[in-house]
BANU-825867 format. One record per atom (N, C-alpha, C): atom name; x, y, z; residue in three letters. Coordinates in steps of 0.001 Angstrom, whole numbers, plus 500000, padded with zeros to 6 digits. Atoms other than C-alpha are relative to their C-alpha. Layout:
<pts>
(pt CA, (X, Y, Z), ALA)
...
</pts>
This chain:
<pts>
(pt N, (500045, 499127, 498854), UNK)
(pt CA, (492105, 497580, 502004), UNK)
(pt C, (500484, 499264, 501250), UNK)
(pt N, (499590, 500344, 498609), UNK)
(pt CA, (492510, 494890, 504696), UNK)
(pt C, (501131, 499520, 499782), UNK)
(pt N, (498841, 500613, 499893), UNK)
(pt CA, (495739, 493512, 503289), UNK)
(pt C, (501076, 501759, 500158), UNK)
(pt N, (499224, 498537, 499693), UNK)
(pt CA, (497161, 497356, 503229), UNK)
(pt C, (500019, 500453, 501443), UNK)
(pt N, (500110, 499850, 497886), UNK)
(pt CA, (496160, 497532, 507419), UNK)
(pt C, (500538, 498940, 500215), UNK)
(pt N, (499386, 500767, 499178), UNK)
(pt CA, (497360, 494185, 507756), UNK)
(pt C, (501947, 500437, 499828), UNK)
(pt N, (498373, 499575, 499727), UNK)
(pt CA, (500715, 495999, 506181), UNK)
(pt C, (500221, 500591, 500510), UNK)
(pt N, (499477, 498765, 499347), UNK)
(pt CA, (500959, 498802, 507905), UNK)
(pt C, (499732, 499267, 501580), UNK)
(pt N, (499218, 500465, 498356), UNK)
(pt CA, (500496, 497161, 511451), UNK)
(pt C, (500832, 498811, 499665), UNK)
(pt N, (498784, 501361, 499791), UNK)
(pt CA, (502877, 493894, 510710), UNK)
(pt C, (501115, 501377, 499859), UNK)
(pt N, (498598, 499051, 499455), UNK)
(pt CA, (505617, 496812, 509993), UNK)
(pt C, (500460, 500968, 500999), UNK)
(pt N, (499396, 499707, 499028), UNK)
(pt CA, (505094, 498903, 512537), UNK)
(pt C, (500597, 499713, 501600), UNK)
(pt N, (499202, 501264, 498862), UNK)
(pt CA, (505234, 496029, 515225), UNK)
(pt C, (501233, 499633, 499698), UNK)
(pt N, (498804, 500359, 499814), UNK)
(pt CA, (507887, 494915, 513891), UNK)
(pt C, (501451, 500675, 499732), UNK)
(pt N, (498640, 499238, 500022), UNK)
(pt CA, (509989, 497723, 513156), UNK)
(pt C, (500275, 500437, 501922), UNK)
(pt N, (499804, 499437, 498130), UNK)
(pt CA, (508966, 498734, 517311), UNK)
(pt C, (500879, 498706, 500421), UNK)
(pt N, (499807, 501149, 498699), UNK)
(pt CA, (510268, 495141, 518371), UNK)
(pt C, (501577, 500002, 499227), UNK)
(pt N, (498330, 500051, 500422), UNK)
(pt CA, (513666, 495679, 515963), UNK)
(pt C, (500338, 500975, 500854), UNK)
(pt N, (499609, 498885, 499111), UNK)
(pt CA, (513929, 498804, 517461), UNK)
(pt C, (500250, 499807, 501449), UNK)
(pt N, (499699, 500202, 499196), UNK)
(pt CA, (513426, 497598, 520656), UNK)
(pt C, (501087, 499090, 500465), UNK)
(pt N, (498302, 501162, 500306), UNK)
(pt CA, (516633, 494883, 519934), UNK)
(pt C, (501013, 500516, 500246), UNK)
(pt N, (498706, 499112, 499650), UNK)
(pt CA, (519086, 497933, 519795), UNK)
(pt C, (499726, 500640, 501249), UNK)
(pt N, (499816, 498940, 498888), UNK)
(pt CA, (518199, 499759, 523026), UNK)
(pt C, (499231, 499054, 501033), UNK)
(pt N, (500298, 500674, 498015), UNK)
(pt CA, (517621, 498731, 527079), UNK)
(pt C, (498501, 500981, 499830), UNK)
(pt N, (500661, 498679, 499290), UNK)
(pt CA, (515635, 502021, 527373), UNK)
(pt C, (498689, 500291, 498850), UNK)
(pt N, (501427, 499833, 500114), UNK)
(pt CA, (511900, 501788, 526258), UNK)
(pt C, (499640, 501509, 499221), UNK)
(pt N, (501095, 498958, 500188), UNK)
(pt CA, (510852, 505049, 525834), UNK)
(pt C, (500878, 500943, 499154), UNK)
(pt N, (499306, 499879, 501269), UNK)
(pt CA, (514055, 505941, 523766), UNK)
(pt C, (499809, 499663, 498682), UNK)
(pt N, (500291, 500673, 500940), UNK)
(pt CA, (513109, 503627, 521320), UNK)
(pt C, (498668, 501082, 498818), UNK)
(pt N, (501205, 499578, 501005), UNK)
(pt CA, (509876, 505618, 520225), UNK)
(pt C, (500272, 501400, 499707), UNK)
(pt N, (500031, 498829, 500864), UNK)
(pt CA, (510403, 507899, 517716), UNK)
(pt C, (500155, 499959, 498619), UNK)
(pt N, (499658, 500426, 501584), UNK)
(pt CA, (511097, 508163, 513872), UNK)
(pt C, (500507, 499108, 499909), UNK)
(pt N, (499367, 500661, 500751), UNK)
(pt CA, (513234, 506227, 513121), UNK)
(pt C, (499881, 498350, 500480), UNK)
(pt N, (500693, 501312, 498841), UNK)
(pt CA, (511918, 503341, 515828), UNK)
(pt C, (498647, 499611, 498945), UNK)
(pt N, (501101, 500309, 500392), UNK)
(pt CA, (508839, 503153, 513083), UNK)
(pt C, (500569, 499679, 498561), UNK)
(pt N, (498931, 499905, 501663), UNK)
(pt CA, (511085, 503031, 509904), UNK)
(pt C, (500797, 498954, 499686), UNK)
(pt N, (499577, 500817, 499879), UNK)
(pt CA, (512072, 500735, 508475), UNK)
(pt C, (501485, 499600, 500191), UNK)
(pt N, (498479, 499928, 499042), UNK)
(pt CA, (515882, 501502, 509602), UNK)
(pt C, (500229, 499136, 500694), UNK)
(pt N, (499686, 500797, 498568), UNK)
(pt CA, (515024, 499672, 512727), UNK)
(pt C, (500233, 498879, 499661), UNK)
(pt N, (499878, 501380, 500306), UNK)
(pt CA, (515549, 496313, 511073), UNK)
(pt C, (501215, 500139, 499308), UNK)
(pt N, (498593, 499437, 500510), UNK)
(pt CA, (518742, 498072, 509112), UNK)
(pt C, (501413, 499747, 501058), UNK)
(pt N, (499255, 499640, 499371), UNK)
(pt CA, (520332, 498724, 512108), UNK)
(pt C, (500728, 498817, 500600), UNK)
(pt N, (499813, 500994, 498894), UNK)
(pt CA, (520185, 495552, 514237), UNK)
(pt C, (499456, 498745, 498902), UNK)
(pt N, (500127, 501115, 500997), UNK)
(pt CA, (520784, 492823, 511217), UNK)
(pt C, (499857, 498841, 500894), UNK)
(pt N, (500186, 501527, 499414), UNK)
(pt CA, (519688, 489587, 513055), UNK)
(pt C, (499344, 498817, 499088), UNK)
(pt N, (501187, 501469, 500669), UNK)
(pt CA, (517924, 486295, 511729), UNK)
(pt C, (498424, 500722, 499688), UNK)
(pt N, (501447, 500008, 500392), UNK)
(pt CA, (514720, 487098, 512630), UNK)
(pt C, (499578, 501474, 499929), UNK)
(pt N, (500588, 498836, 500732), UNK)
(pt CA, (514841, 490809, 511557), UNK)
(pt C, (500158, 500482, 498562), UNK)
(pt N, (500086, 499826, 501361), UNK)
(pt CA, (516023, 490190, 508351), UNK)
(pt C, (498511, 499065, 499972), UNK)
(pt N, (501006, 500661, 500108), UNK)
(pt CA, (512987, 487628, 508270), UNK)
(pt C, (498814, 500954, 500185), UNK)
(pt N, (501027, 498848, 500280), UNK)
(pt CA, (510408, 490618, 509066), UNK)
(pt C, (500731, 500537, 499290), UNK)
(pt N, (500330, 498878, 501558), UNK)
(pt CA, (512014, 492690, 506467), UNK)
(pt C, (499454, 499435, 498762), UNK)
(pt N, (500233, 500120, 501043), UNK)
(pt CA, (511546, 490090, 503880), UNK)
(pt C, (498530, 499550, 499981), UNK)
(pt N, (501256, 499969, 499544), UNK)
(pt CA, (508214, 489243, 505086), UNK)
(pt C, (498666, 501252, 499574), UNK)
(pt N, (500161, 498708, 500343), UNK)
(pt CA, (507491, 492803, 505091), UNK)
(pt C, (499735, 500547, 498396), UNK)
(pt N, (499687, 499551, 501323), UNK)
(pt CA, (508671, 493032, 501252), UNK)
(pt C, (498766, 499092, 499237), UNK)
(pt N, (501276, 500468, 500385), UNK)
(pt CA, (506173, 490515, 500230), UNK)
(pt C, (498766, 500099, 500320), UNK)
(pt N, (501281, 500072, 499338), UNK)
(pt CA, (503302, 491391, 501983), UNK)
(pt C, (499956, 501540, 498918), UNK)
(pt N, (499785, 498771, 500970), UNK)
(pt CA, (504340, 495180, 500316), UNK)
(pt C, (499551, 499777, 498475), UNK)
(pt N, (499434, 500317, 501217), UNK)
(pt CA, (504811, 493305, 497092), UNK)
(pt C, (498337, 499269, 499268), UNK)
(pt N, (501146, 500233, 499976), UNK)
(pt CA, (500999, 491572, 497433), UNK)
(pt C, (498790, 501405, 500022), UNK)
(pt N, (501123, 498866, 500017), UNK)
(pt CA, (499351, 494849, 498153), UNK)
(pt C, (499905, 500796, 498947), UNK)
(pt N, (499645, 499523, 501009), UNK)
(pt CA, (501009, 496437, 495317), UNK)
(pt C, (498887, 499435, 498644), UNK)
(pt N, (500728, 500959, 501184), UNK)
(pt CA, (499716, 493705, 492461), UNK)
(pt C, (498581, 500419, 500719), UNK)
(pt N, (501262, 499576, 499624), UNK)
(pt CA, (496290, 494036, 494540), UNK)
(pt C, (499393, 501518, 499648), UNK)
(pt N, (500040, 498344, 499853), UNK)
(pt CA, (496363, 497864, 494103), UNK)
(pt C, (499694, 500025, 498456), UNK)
(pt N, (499524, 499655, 501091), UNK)
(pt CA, (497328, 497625, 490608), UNK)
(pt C, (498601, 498816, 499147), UNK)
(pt N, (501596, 500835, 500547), UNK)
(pt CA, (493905, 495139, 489637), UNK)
(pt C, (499011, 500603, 500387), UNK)
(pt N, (501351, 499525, 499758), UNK)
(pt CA, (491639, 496938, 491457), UNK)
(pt C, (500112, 501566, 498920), UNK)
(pt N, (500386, 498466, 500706), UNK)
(pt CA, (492497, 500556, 489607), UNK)
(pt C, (499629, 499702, 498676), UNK)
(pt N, (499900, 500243, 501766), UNK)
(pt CA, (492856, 498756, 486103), UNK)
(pt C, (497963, 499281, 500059), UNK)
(pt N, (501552, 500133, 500107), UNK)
(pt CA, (489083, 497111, 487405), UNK)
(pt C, (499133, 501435, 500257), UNK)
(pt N, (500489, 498631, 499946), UNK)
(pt CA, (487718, 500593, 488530), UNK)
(pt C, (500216, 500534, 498391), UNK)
(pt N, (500089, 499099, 501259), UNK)
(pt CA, (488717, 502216, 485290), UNK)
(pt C, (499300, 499204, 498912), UNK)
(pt N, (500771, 500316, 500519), UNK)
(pt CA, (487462, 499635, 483630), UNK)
(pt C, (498547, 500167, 499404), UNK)
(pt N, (501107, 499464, 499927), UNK)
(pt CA, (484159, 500064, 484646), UNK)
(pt C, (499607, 500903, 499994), UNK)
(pt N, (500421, 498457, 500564), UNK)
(pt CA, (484162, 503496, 484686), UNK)
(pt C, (500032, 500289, 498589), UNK)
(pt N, (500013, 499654, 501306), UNK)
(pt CA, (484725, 503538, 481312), UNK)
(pt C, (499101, 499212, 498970), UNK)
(pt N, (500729, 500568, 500846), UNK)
(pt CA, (482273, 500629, 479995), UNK)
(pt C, (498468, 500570, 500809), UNK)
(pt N, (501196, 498827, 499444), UNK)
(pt CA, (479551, 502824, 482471), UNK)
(pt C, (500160, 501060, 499123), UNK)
(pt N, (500472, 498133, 500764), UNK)
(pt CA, (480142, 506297, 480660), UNK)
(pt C, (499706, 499534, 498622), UNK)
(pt N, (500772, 499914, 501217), UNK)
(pt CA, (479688, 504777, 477330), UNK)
(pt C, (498486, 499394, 500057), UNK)
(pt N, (501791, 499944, 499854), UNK)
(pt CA, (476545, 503082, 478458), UNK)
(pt C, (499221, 500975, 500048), UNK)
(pt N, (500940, 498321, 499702), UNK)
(pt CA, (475364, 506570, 479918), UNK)
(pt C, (499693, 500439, 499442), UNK)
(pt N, (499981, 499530, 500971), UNK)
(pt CA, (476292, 507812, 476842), UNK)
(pt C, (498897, 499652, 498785), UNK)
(pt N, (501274, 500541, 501215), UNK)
(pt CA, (473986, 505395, 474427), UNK)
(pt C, (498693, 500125, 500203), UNK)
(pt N, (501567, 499965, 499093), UNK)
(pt CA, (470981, 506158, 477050), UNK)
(pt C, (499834, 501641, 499813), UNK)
(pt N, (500620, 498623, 500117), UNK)
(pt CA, (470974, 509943, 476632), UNK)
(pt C, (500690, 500313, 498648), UNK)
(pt N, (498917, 499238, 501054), UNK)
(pt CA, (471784, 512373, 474073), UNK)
(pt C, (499879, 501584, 500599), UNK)
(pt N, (499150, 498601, 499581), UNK)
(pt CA, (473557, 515553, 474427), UNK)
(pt C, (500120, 501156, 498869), UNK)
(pt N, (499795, 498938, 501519), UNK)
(pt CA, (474573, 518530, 471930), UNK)
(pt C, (501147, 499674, 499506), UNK)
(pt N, (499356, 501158, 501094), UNK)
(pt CA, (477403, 516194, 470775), UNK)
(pt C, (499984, 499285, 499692), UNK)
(pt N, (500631, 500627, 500893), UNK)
(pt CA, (475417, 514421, 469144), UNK)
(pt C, (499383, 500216, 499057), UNK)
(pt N, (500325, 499671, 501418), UNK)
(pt CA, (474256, 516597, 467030), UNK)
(pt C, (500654, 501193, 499621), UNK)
(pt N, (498891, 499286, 500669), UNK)
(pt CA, (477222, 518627, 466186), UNK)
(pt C, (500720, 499651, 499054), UNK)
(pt N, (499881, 499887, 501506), UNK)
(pt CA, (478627, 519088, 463077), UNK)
(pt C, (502090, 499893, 500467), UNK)
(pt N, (498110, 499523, 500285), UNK)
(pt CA, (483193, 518453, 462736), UNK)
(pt C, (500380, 499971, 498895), UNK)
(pt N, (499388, 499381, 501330), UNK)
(pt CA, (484774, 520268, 459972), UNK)
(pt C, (501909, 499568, 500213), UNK)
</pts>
């Protein structure tokens, strides 16, 4: 959760400060495409390719993070319901399959 907020504000600072690279005029700058990652497209420099790739790994960390916690959640949800399961009984448990 906090590495997914720390992505979403590192890109939109730094797509506002690419954005702000191509234009004089401030208040031009803010709008779509000033939050997107375009703004680092547009105005190829050193240090805005360096926040995009920055960007891509931090993306690329939250991802793998994302992808351990659902495979741990289901996990446990699934070695919980058969516990639940051995602690009660139900009427399929004593149903009959033909």
């Amino acid at each position: 959760m906090i590495l997914g907020l720390l992505y979403s504000i590192y890109a939109m600072v730094t797509n506002l400060i690419a954005a702000r690279d191509n234009s004089t005029n401030l208040t031009a700058v803010i709008d779509y495409i000033s939050i997107s990652i375009s703004a680092k497209q547009l105005n190829q420099t050193d240090i805005n390719c360096l926040y995009y790739e920055i960007q891509c790994w931090i993306g690329l960390g939250v991802m793998i993070i994302w992808i351990f916690v659902f495979t741990g959640l289901k996990y446990f949800e699934i070695k919980g319901a058969i516990y639940y399961d051995n602690l009660t009984s139900s009427i399929a448990d004593y149903s009959v399959v033909m």
